[in-house]
C-alpha positions as CSV (number, residue, x, y, z in Angstrom):
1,X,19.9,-74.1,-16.0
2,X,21.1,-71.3,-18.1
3,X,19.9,-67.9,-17.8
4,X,17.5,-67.6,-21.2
5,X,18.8,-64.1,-21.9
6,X,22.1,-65.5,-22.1
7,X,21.1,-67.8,-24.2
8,X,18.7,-65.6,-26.6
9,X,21.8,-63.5,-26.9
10,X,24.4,-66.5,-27.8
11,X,21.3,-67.7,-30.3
12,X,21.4,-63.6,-31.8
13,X,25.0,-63.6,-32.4
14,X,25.4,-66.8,-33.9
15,X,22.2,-66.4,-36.3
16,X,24.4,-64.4,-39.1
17,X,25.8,-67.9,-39.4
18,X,22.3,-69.4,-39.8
19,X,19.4,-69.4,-41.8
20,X,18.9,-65.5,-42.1
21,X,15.3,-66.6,-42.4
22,X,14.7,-67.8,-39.1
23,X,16.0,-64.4,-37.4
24,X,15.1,-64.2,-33.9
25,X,15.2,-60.3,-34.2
26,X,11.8,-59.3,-35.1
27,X,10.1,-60.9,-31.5
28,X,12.5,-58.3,-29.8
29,X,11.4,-54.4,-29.5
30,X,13.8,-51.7,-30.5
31,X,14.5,-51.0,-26.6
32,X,14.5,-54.7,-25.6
33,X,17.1,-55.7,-28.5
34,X,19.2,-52.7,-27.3
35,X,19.1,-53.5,-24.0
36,X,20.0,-57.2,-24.3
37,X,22.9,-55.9,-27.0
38,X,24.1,-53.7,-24.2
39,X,24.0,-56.8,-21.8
40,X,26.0,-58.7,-24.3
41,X,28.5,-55.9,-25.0
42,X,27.8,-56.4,-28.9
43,X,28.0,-53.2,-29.7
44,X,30.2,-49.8,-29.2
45,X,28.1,-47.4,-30.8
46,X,25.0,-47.1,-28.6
47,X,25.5,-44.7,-25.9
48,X,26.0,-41.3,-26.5
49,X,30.4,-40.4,-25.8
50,X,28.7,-36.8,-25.1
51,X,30.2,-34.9,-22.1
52,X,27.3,-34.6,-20.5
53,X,27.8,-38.5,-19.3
54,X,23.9,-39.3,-20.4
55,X,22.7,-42.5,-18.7
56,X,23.4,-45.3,-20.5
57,X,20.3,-47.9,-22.0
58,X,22.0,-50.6,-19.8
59,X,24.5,-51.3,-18.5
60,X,26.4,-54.7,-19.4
61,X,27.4,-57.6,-17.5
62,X,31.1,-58.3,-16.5
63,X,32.9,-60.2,-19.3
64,X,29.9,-60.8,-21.3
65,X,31.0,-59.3,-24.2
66,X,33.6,-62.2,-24.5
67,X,32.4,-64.9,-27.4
68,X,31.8,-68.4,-27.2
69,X,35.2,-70.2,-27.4
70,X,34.0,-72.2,-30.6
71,X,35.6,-73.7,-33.8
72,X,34.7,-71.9,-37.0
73,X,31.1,-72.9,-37.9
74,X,30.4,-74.6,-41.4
75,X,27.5,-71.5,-42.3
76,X,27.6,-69.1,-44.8
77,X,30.9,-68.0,-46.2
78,X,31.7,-64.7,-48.1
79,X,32.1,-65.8,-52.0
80,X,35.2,-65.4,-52.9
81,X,35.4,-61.9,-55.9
82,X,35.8,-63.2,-58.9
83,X,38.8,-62.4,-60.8
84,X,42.0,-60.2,-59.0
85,X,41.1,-57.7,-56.0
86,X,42.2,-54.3,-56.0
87,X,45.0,-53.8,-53.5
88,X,45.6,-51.0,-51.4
89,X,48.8,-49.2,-52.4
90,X,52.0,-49.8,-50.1
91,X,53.1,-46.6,-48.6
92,X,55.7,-47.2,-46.2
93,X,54.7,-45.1,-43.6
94,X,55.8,-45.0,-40.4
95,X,53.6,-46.4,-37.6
96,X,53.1,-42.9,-36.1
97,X,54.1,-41.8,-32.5
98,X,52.3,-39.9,-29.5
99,X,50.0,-37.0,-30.5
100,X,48.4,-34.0,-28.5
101,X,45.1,-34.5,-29.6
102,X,43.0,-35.9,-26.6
103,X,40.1,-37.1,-29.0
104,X,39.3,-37.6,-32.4
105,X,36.5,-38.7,-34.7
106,X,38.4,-38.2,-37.9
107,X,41.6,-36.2,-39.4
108,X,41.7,-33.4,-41.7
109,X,44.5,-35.0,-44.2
110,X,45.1,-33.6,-47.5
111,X,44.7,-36.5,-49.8
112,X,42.2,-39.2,-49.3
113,X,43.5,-41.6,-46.4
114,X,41.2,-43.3,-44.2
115,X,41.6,-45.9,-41.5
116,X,39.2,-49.2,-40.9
117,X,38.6,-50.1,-37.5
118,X,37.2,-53.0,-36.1
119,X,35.8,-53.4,-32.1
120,X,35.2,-55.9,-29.8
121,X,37.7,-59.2,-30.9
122,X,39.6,-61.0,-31.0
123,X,37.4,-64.1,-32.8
124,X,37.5,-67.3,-32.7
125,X,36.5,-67.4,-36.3
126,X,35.2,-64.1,-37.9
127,X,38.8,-62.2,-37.2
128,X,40.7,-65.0,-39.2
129,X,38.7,-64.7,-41.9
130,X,38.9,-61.1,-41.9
131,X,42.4,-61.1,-42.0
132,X,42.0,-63.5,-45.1
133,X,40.2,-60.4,-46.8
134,X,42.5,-57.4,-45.7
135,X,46.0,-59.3,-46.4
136,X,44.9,-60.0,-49.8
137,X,44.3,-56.4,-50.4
138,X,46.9,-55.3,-48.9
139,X,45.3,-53.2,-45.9
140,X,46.1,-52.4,-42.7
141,X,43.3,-52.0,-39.9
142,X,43.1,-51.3,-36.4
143,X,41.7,-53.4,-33.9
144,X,40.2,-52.3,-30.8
145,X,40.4,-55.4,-29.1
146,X,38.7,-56.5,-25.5
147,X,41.5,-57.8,-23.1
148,X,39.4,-60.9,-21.8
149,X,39.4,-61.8,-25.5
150,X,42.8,-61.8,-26.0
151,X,43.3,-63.8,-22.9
152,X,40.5,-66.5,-24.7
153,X,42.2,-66.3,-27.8
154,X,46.6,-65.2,-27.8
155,X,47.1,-67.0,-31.4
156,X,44.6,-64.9,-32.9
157,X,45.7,-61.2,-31.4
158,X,49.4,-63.0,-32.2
159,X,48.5,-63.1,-36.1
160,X,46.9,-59.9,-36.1
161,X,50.0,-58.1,-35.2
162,X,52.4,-60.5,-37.3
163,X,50.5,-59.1,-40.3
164,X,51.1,-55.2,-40.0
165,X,47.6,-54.8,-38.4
166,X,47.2,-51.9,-35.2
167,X,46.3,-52.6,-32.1
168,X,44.0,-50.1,-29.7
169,X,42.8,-50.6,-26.3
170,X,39.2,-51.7,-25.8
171,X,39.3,-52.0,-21.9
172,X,39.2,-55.3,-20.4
173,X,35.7,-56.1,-19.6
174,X,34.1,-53.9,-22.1
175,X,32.0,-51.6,-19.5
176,X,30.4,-48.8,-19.3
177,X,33.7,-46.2,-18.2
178,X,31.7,-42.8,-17.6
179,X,30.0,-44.7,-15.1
180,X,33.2,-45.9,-13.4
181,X,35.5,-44.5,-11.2
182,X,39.2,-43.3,-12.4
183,X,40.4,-46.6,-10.1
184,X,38.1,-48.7,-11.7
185,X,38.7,-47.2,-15.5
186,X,42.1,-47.1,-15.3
187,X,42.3,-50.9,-13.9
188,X,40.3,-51.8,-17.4
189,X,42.8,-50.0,-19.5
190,X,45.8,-51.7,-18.0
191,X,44.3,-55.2,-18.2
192,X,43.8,-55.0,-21.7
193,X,47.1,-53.5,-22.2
194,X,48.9,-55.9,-20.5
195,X,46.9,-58.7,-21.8
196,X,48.2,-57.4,-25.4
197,X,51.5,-57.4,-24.2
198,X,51.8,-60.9,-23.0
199,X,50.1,-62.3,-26.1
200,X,51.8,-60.5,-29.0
201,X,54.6,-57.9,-26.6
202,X,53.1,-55.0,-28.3
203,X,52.0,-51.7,-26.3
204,X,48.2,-50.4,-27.5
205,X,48.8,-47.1,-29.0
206,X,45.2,-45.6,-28.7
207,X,41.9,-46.5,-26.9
208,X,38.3,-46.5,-27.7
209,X,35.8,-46.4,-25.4
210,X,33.1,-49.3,-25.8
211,X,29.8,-47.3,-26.9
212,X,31.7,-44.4,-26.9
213,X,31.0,-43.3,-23.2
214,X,33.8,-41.2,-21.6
215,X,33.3,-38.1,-19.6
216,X,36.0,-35.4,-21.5
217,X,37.6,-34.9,-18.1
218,X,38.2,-38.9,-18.3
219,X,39.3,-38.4,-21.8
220,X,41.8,-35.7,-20.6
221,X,43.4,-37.7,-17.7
222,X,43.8,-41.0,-19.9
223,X,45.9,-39.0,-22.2
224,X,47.8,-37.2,-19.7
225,X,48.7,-40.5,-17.8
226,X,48.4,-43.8,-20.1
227,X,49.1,-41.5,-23.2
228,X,46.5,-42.5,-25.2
229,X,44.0,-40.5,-27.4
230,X,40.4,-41.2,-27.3
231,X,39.7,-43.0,-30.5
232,X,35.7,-42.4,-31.6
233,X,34.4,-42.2,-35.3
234,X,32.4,-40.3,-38.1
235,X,31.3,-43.3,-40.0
236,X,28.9,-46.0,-38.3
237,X,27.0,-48.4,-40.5
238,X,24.9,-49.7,-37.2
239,X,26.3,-53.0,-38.0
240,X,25.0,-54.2,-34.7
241,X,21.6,-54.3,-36.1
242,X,22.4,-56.7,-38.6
243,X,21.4,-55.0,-41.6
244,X,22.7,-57.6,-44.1
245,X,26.1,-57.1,-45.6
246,X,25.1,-55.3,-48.6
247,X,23.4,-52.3,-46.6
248,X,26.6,-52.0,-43.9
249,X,28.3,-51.4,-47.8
250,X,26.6,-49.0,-48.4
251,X,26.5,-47.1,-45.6
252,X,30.1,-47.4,-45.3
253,X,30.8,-46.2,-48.4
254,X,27.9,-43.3,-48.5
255,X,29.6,-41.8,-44.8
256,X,33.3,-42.6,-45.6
257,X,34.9,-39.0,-47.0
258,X,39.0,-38.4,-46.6
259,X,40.3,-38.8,-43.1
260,X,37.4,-41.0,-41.9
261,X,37.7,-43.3,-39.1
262,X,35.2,-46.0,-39.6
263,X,33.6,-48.2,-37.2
264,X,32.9,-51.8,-37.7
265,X,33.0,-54.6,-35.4
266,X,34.5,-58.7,-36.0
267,X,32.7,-60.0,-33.4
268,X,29.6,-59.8,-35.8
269,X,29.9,-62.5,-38.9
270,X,27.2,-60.4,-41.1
271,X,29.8,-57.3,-40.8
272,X,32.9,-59.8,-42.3
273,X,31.2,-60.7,-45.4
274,X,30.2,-57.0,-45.8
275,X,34.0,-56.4,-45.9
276,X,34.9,-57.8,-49.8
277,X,32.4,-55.2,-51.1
278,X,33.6,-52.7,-48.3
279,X,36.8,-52.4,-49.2
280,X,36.5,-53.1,-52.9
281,X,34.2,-50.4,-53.3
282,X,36.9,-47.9,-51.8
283,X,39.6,-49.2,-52.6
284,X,37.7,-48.7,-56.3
285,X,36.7,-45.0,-55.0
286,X,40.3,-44.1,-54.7
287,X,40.7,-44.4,-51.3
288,X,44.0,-45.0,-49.2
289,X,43.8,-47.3,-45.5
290,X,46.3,-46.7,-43.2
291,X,46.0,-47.2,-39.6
292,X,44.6,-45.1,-36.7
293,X,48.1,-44.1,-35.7
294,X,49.3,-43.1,-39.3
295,X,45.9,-41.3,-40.0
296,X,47.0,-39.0,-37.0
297,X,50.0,-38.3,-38.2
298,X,49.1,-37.2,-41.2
299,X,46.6,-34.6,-39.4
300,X,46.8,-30.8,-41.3
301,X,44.6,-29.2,-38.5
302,X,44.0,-29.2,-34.8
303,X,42.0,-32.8,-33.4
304,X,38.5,-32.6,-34.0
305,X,36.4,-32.6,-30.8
306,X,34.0,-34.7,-29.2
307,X,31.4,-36.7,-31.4
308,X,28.1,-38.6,-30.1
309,X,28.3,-41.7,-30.9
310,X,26.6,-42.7,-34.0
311,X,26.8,-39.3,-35.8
């Protein structure tokens, strides 16, 4: 018999597929849908990255943040934009090397760059189609993928990378690291990295914690001995709530200023057909993507410090 929480949570994450009607999430309170996100791993931005290491809501289960292997389901598809897309500019920039910063939330940067970032993949079904949208406008994202993902789905990661995309470390299992040990933490940073590395023989060049929880003095050995920055955000449209597209949108494009980093995640399907008006409305604003690693390059002032999560 299968657990019913397991199976509540496979019936939440396939209902932006579904009839948005017949949405399971009004039964649930605010703290019971956050714990049973937290259980599924659906989500990076819901405990606090503060230093203080505040308890988490709850704590998730090994590898449940992995998704159903499925085919791509016949529900609701992103119309496609009428008439030609704007494109984002090719710059030729180079991929951007190791930086000094420990951790970031976004970089000062003198014109109005920005990189898209995208948590918790690679999908079966929603990453495809969101590398549809960015190759036809000519973007360039970064993915913070889960390692037991990539192991579930090589081909997927394998494209990502073949078209120019970035890829950071999301740990293996998606836990909760400021409640691990360094043993334990730095085990789920070198699963996913090798995991990444047999797939599509590509190195992560930054990490993200999932919901943002690492102690600084975690964040300051990581960088001293894997080498990567800690990866957070200043621009969270709480896509994990399943707003509907057109709100994620907007809340993208009310947050997003020049050197945002901006958090979505493809494991959601709502959040992928937010990304035609997303992008458009950006791209339309003026706005330039480039990856995580070319954003840091372009940095005109010291790394920005440690963010809360969701600020």
């Amino acid at each position: 018999m299968k657990n019913p929480i397991e199976t509540l949570g496979y019936k939440i994450i396939t209902s932006a597929s579904s009839d948005p009607n017949e949405s399971l999430m009004p039964n649930l309170s605010r703290r019971g849908f956050i714990a049973l996100s937290a259980v599924m791993g659906s989500s990076c931005s819901m405990i606090s990255g503060k230093e203080d290491g505040a308890q988490a809501q709850a704590k998730p289960t090994p590898g449940a943040a992995a998704p159903q292997k499925t085919t791509p389901n016949s529900g609701y598809r992103t119309p496609r934009v009428q008439g030609p897309v704007p494109r984002n500019p090719s710059m030729n920039l180079p991929a951007g090397g190791p930086t000094s910063g420990i951790t970031f939330s976004r970089v000062a940067v003198s014109q109005p760059y920005v990189a898209m970032t995208f948590d918790d993949g690679p999908h079966p079904s929603n990453t495809p189609r969101l590398l549809d949208m960015l190759r036809e406008r000519n973007i360039k994202a970064t993915f913070y993928v889960i390692g037991k993902n990539v192991d579930l789905y090589p081909n997927v990661l394998r494209r990502t990378v073949s078209e120019g995309h970035e890829i950071g470390n999301h740990t293996y299992n998606h836990p909760i690291l400021s409640k691990l040990g360094d043993s334990a933490v730095r085990e789920e940073l070198t699963k996913c990295r090798d995991a990444v590395a047999r797939a599509a023989g590509v190195q992560p060049r930054t990490m993200r914690p999932p919901y943002g929880a690492l102690l600084q003095r975690q964040r300051e050995w990581i960088h001293a001995e894997l080498r990567y920055p800690t990866i957070m955000w200043s621009v969270d449209p709480l896509d994990w709530k399943r707003p509907g597209a057109s709100v994620i949108a907007s809340r993208i494009h009310a947050g997003t200023t020049p050197g945002a980093i901006i958090l979505a995640h493809d494991l959601h399907a709502g959040t992928i057909d937010a990304m035609p008006a997303t992008l458009d409305g950006l791209l339309r604003k003026g706005y330039k993507f480039v990856t995580v690693s070319q954003l840091l390059a372009m940095a005109t002032a010291p790394a920005s410090g440690p963010i809360a999560a969701g600020q």
